[in-house]
N, C-alpha and C positions, 0 to 999 in steps of 0.2 A: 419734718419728721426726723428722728435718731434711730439708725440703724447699731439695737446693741452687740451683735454681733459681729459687728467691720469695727463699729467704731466710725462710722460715717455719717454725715447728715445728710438726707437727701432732699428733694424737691419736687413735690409732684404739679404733673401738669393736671392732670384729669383724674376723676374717680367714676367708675363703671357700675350700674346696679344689673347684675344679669338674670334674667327670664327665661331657662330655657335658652334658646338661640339667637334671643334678644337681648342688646347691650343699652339703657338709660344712661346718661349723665344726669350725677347727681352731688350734693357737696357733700354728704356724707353717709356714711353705708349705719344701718342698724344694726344692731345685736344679732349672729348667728347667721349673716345674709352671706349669699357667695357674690365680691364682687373682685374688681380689675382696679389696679392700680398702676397709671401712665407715668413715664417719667421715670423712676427710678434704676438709677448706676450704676452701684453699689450691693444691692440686694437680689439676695438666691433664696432658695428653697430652705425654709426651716430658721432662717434667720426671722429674730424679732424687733418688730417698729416701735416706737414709743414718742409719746408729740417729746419736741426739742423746743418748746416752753422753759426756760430755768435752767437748762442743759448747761449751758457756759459757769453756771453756779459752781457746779460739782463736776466731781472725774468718774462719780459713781452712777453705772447704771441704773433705771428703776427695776426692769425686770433682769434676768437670766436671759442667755438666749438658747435654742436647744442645743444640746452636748449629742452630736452620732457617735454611735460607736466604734470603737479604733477598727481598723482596717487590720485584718489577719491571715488577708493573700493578696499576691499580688501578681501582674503578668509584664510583659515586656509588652509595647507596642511599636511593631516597627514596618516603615512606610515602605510601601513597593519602591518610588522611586523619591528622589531628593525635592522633587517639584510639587509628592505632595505630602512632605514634611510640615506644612506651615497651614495646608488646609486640618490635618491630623491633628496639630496642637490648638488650631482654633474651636474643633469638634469636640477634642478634650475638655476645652475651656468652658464651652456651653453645655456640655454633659454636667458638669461638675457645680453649674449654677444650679442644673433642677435636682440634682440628686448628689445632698451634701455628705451621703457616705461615701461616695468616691473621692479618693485623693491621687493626685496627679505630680510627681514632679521627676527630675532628671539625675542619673547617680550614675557618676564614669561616661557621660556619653550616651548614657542608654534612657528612654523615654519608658516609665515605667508609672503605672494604674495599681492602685489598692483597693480592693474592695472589700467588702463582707463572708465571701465565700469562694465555691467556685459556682453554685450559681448563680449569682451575681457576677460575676466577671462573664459570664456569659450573655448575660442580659447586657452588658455594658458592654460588649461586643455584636450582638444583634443590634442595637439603639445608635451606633455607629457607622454602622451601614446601612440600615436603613431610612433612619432620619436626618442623616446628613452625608451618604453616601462617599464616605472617602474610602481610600483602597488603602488600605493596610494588611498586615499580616501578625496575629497574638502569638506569643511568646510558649512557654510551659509555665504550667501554674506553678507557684514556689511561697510558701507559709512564709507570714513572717515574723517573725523574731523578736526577741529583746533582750536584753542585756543588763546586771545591773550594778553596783554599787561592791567593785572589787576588793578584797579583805585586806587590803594594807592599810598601815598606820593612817589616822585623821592628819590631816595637814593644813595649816594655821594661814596657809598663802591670802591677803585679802587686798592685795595694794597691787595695782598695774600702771606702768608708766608709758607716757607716748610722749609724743610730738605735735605739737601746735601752734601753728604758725611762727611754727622756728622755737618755739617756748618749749622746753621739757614740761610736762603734766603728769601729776601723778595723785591718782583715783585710786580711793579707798573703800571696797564696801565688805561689811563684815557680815559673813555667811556663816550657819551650820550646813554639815553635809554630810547624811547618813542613811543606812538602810532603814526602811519600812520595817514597824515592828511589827508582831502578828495581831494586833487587837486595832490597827488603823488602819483607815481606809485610802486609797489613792483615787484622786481627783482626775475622775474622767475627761475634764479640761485638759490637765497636763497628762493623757497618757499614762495611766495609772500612777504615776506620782504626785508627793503632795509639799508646792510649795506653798508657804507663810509667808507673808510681808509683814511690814515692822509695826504691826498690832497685834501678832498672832493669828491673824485671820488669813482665809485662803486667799492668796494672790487670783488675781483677775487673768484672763486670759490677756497678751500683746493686745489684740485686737478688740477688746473688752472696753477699752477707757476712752472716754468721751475727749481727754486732751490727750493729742498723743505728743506731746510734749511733758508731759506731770514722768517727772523723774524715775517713779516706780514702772508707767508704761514701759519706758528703755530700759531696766534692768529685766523686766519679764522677757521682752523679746531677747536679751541676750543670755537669757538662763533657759528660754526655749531653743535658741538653736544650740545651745550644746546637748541638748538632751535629745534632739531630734537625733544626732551624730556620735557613738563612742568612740575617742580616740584610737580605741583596742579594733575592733569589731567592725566599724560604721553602721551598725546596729541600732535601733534607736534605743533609748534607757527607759525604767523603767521600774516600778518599785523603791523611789527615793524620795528621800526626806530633806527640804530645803527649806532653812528660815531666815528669811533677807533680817539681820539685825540692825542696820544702818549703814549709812552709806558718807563719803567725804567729797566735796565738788568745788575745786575753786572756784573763785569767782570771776564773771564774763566768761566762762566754760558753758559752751552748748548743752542741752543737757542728756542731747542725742550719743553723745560720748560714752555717756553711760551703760549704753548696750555692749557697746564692745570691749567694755572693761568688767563689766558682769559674764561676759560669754568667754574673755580670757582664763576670769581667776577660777570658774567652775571649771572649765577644762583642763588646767592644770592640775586641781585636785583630783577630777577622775581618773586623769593617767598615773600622778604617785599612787593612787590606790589599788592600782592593777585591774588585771582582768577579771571580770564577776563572773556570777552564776549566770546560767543560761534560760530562760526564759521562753517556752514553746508556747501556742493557743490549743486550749484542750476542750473537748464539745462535751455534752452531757446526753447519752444516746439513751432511747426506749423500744425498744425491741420485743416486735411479740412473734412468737415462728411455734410452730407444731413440737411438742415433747420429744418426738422422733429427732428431731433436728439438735437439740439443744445442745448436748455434746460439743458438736461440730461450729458452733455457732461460738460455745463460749471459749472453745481453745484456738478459734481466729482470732477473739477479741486479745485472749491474753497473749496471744505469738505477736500483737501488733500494738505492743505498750497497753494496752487497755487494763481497767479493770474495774472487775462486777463488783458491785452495788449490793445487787438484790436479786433474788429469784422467788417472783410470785408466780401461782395456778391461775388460773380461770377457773371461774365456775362453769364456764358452757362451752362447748366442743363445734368445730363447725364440720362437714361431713362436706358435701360439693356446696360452693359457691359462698354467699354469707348465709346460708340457712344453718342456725343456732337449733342444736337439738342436745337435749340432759343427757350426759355420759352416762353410761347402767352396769352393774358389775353380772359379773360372769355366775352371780347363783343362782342355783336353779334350772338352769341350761342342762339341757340332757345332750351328752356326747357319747356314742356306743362305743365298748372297750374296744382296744385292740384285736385281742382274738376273737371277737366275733366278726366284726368288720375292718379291718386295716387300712384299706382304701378310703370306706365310707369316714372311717375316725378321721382320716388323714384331711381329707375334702373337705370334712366338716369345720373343721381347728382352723384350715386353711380361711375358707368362708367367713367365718365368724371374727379371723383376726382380721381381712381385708373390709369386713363392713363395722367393725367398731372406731366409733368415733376417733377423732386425734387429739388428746388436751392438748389446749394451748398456753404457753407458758411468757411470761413477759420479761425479761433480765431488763435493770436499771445499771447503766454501767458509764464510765469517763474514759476516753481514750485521747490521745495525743490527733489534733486534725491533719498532720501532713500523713499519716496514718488511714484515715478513711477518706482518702480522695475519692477512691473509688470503692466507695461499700457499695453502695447500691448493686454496681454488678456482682460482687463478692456475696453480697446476703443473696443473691436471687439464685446463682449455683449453689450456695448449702442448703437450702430450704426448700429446693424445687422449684420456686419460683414464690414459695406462698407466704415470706417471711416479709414485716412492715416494720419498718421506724420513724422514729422520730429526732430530730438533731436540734441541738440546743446549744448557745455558747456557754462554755463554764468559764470563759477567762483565763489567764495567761499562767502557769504553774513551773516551778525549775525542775532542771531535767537530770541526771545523773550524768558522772563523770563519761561514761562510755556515750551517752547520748551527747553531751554537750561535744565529744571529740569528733561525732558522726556529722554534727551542725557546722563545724568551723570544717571542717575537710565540704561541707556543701557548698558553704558559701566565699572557701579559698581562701582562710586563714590559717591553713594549718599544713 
């Protein structure tokens, strides 16, 4: 079997047909069956198999394998004591084989998790302790970021020289390199950016190609680690446009060499071009709370970068509990004047305003996520408790100059 997503072959010893609590040996599973697969290295959660029949043929996968979606918080993880440093990273390492939206790795010394939200790092911290018991202690949660494709001059850099076995070498690959326009999309492989290899067609992931020797593998993994890293920020990038044109390799030259003259001449272009725009993860919120509330609910949203979409009615009103009952207008209702009754008027208005239904009103709205970390408890003080939503990811948006000044003072570049 071919693992398209490592880019591995594996080898299996056993195949499993399961029943319930019952395991068969069998040599091959049917269409739609749940079974086990023994043996395999290589292979996590969400990764896809493919027989390695013809494989050596070609560098191209047959299938895709699945793309999670980017990580847009993240926490510190850090070990009570130094001893269990090494159970913490092996806990890490098996979290992140069953559940491939977590990503793991290390920036300055510090042992740092991405995940999906903040419930999800939460989960990812219950699953830590409980299924493999190691003692740690989680960090403050902190958005993450992006950065993109700074406004100075294009710069024509495409030739990196090194050293090889005493030999000067000098590697040529000819790149574009620019912002994302507004009518293209960015390749959820690369992190919302979108590179092209020398077909025009989208580059594979590093880990995507069947040889990891075939030349284009090493220039992907060296145009993936600069983009993982901004020279400005250490921010990861995002929002750009890369088209490997061709490339130059002397001969008896490894071809592994190629990465790091790929991951040179795009870093140098990123730094002549300065520092970009800023790049926040913004959610897509549904909000439904009492009429009475609304006010209050929407100059939260907009006091905290938000903003409203939509303001739709209900047609039906709820009184206690979920019992749905048809809002009714006030004619018809007999209330005695003032001067004859003052009191009775007064009890009455009182009465009738405390038992008339509450429309409920629904706002569609986008707000910035490091922004609603804590709605939940925010909506449940404006609403009394009664107001619901919904949280959706809308993807990564740039931020204003005052905002972008707020992000580099967070994260210590400023």
């Amino acid at each position: 079997m071919f693992n398209v997503t490592s880019g591995q072959k594996e080898k299996i010893s056993k195949v499993l047909l399961l029943y319930a609590a019952e395991a068969q040996e069998v040599d091959s599973l049917p269409y739609g069956s749940v079974g086990v697969i023994l043996g395999l290295k290589f292979t996590r959660t969400g990764d896809t198999l493919v027989g390695a029949r013809g494989s050596s043929n070609t560098s191209q996968p047959s299938l895709r394998g699945v793309v999670p979606p980017p990580a847009v918080m993240s926490a510190s993880v850090i070990p009570k004591s130094h001893s269990d440093l090494d159970p913490v990273q092996e806990a890490l390492h098996a979290l992140s084989r069953t559940d491939p939206s977590v990503r793991v790795d290390m920036q300055e010394g510090q042992l740092l998790v991405h995940g999906l939200g903040a419930l999800h790092l939460e989960i990812v911290d219950g699953r830590l302790r409980n299924e493999w018991g190691v003692d740690f202690e989680l960090g403050s949660r902190r958005v993450s970021y992006r950065e993109s494709l700074g406004p100075g001059p294009s710069s024509n850099v495409n030739k990196w020289a090194t050293e090889v076995a005493g030999k000067l070498v000098t590697i040529e690959i000819s790149m574009s390199v620019e912002p994302l326009a507004d009518d293209e999309q960015g390749d959820p492989v690369w992190d919302g950016n979108l590179v092209l290899g020398l077909s025009g067609k989208p580059l594979l992931s590093p880990d995507a190609f069947r040889d990891q020797l075939d030349p284009m593998a090493n220039i992907a993994r060296g145009l993936s680690s600069s983009l993982s890293n901004s020279p400005h920020t250490s921010l990861p990038l995002s929002h750009i446009k890369i088209h490997v044109a061709g490339y130059s390799l002397p001969p008896d030259i490894p071809t592994s060499i190629l990465a790091g003259a790929s991951s040179s001449i795009l870093r140098t272009r990123l730094r002549e071009a300065g520092m970009g725009p800023m790049l926040e993860p913004f959610i897509k919120l549904k909000i439904s709370v009492y009429e009475d509330t609304l006010g209050m609910v929407v100059k939260d949203l907009t006091e905290n970068g938000g903003e409203v979409l939509d303001l739709a009615s209900d047609t039906t009103s709820a009184v206690d509990g979920d019992d749905e009952v048809v809002a009714y207008s006030t004619d018809g209702v007999y209330i005695p004047p003032e001067e004859l009754s003052p009191s009775s008027a007064a009890s009455m208005t009182s009465k009738f305003s405390n038992d008339t239904p509450h429309l409920k009103r629904t706002i569609h709205a986008v707000a910035p996520l490091s922004r609603m970390l804590d709605y939940s408890t925010r909506l449940r003080a404006l609403s009394g408790g009664h107001g619901l939503f919904d949280m959706l990811n809308a993807g990564f948006r740039q931020v204003s100059d005052a905002r972008r000044l707020e992000i580099l003072r967070e994260i210590g570049r400023a």
